[in-house]
DOGUSE-844287 format. One record per residue (C-alpha): x, y, z negated. Coordinates in Angstrom, 1 decimal, padded with zeros to 4 digits. Last residue first. Layout:
+--------+--------+--------+
!     px !     py !     pz !
+--------+--------+--------+
!      X !      Y !      Z !
...
+--------+--------+--------+
//
This chain:
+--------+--------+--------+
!     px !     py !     pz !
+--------+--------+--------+
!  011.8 ! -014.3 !  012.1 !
!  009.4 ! -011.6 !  009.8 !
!  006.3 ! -014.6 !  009.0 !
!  009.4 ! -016.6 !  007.1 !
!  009.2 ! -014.2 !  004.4 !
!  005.5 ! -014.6 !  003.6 !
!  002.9 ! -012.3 !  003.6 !
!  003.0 ! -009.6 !  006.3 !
!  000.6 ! -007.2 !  008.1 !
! -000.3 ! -007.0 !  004.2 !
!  001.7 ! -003.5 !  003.9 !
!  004.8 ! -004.4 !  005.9 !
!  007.3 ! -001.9 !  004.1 !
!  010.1 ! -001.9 !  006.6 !
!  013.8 ! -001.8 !  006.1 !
!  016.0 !  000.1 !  008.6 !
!  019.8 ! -000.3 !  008.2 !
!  021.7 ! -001.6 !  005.4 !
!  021.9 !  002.4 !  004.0 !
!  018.4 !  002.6 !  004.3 !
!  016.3 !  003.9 !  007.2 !
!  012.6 !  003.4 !  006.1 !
!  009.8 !  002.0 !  008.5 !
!  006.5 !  002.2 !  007.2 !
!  003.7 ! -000.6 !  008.2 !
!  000.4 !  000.7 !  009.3 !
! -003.3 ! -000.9 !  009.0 !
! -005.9 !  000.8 !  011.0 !
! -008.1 ! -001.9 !  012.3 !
! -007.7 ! -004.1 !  009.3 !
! -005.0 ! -007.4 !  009.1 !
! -004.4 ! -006.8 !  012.5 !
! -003.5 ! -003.5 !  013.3 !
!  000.2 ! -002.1 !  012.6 !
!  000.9 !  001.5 !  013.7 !
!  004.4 !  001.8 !  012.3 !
!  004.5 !  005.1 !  009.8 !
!  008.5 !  006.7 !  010.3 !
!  010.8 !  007.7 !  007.2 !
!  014.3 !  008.6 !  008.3 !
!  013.9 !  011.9 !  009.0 !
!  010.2 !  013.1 !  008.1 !
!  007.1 !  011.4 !  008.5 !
!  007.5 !  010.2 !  011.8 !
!  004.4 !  008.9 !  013.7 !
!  003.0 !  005.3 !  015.1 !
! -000.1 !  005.2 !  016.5 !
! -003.0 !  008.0 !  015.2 !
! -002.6 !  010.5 !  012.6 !
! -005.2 !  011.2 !  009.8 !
! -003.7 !  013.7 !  006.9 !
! -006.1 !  012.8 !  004.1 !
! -006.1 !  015.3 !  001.3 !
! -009.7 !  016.1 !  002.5 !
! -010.6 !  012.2 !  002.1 !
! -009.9 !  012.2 ! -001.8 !
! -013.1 !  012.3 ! -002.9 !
! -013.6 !  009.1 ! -000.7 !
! -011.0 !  007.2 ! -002.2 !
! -011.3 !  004.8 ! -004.9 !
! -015.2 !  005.3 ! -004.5 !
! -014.7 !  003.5 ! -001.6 !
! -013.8 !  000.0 ! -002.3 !
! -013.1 ! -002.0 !  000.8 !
! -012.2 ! -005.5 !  001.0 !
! -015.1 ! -007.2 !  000.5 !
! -016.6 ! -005.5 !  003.4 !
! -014.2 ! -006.4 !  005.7 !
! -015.4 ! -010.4 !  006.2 !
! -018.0 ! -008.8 !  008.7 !
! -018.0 ! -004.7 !  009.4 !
! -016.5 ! -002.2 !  007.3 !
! -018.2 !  001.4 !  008.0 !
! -016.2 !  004.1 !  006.1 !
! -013.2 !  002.0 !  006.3 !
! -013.4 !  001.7 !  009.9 !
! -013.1 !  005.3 !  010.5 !
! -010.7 !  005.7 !  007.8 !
! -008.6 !  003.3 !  009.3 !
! -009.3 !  004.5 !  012.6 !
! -007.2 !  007.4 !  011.6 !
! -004.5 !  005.9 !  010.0 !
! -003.5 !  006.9 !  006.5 !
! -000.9 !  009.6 !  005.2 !
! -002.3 !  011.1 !  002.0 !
! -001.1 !  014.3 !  000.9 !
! -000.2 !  014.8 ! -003.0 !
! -001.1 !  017.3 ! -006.0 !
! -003.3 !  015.3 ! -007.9 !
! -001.3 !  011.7 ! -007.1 !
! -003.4 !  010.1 ! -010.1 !
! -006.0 !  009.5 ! -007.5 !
! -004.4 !  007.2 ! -005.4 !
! -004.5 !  005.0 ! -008.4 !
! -006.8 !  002.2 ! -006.7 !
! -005.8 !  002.6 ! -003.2 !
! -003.8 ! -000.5 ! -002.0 !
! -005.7 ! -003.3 ! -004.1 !
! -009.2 ! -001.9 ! -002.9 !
! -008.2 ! -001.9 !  001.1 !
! -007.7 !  001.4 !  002.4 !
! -004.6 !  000.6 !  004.5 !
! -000.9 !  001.2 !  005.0 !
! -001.4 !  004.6 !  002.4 !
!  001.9 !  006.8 !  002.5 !
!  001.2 !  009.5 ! -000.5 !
!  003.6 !  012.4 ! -000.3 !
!  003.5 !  015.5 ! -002.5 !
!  004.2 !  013.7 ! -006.0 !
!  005.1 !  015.6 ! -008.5 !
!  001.8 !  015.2 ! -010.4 !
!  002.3 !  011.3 ! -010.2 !
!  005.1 !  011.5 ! -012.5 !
!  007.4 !  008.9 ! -011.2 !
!  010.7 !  007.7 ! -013.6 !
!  010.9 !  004.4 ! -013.3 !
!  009.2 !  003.4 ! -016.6 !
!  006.7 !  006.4 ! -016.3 !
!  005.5 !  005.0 ! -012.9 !
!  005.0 !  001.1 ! -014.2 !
!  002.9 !  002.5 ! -017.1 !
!  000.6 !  004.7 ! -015.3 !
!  000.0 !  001.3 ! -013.2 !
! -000.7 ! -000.7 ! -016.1 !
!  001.9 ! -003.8 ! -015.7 !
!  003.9 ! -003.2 ! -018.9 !
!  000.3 ! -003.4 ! -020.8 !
! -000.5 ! -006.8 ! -019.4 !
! -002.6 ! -006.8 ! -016.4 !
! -005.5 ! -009.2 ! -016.8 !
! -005.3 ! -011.5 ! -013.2 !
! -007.3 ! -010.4 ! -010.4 !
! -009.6 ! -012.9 ! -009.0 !
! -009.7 ! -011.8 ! -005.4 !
! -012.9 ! -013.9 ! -004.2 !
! -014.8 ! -014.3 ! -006.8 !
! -013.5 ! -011.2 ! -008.7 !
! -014.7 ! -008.7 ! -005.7 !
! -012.1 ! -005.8 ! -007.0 !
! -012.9 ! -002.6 ! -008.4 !
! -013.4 ! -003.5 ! -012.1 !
! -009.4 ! -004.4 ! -012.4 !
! -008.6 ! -000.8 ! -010.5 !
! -005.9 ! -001.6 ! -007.7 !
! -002.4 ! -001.1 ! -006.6 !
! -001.7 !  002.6 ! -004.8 !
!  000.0 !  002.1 ! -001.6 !
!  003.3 !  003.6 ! -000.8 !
!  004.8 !  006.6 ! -002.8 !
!  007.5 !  009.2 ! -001.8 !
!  009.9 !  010.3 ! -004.3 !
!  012.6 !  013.3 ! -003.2 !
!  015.8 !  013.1 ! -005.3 !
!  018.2 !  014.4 ! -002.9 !
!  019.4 !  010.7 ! -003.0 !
!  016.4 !  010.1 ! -001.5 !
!  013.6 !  007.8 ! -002.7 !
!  010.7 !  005.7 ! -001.8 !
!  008.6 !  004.1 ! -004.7 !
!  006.6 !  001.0 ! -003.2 !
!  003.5 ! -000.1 ! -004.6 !
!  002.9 ! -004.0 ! -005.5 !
!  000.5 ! -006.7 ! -006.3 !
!  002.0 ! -010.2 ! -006.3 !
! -000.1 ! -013.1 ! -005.0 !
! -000.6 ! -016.2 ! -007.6 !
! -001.6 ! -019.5 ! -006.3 !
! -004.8 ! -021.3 ! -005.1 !
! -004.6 ! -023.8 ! -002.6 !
! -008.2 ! -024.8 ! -001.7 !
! -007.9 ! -023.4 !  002.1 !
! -004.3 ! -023.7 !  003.0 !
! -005.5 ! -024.9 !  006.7 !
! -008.0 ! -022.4 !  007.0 !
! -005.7 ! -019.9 !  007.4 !
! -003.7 ! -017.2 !  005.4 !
! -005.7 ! -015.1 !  003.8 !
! -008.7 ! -016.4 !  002.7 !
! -007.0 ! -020.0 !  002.8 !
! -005.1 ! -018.8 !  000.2 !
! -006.9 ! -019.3 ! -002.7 !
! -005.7 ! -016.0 ! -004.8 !
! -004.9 ! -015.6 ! -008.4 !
! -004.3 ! -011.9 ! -007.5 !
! -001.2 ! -010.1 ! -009.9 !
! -000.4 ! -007.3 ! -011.3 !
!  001.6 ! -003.6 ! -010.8 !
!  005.4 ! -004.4 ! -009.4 !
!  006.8 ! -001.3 ! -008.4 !
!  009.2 ! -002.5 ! -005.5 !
!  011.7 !  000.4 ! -005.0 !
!  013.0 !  001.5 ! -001.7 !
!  016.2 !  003.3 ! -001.9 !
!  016.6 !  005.9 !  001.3 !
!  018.9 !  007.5 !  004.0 !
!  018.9 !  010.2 !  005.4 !
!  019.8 !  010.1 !  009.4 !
!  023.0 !  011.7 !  010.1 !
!  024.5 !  013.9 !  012.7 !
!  028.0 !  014.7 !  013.4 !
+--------+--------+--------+
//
């Protein structure tokens, strides 16, 4: 009989945004400021493959007066958080990216060795942000990195158990990732998704 692998998603918590959240939520939470977690996700098999999702932010790359990242203490630095459960980013051959905004691709370059999986009209868009975008994107993050890009378009399976969920909304090309687990199929919204009661 068949099986799909199954997978333990991690939550890799890397800082903090001191956020008003009526520039990302709606107009009616405008003024109320509060503290949005910054994470990457650290997929693995029981094989012990390691797939990473998203890449956290660089402190100097992000539009303070809007995003107002919070100092990282030491246990938050990135490097730091990998080490502690047990990533080295040189071993790392797959990169899932749910968009190109600054706070999802600032350590994409300590994956040396890795593919990056990222939506094609992402990186289309992301090369020419339009409106409110442009705050959002931070290129020098990533454009060295393009030919390690592996563009797909719409949703596509990664490997067993691991799909990429094309997700627009929050940018053009943003994509969710759909792991199988052993309590079913979790998914890793990316920011197509804030609060828990936006998934009923």
């Amino acid at each position: 009989m068949f099986t799909i692998k199954e997978y333990v998603i991690k939550p890799l918590l890397t800082g903090w945004f001191h956020m008003n959240w009526g520039l990302i939520m709606s107009p009616i939470a405008q003024g109320y400021f509060a503290d949005l977690p910054v994470y990457m996700f650290l997929i693995e098999g029981d094989d012990g493959e390691q797939i990473i999702v998203d890449a956290s932010y660089q402190h100097d790359h992000v539009p303070k007066f809007i995003f107002g990242p919070k100092p990282r203490t030491p246990d938050l630095e990135v490097p730091e958080v990998l080490r502690r459960n047990g990533v080295n980013p040189s071993s790392i051959d797959t990169v899932l990216v749910t968009h190109l905004h600054h706070d999802h691709t600032g350590y994409l370059h300590l994956f040396e060795n890795a593919h990056f999986y990222v939506q094609e009209e992402e990186l289309i868009n992301a090369y020419f942000p339009m409106g409110y975008q442009v705050v959002g994107y931070y290129q020098d993050d990533w454009v060295n990195l393009v030919p390690r890009f592996k563009l797909v378009n719409g949703d596509f399976k990664v490997r067993e158990g691991i799909e990429l969920v094309f997700a627009p909304g929050h940018t053009p090309g943003h994509q969710a990732v759909s792991v199988n687990t052993s309590k079913g199929r979790a998914i890793i919204f990316g920011d197509a998704v804030y609060l828990y009661g936006q998934c009923h």
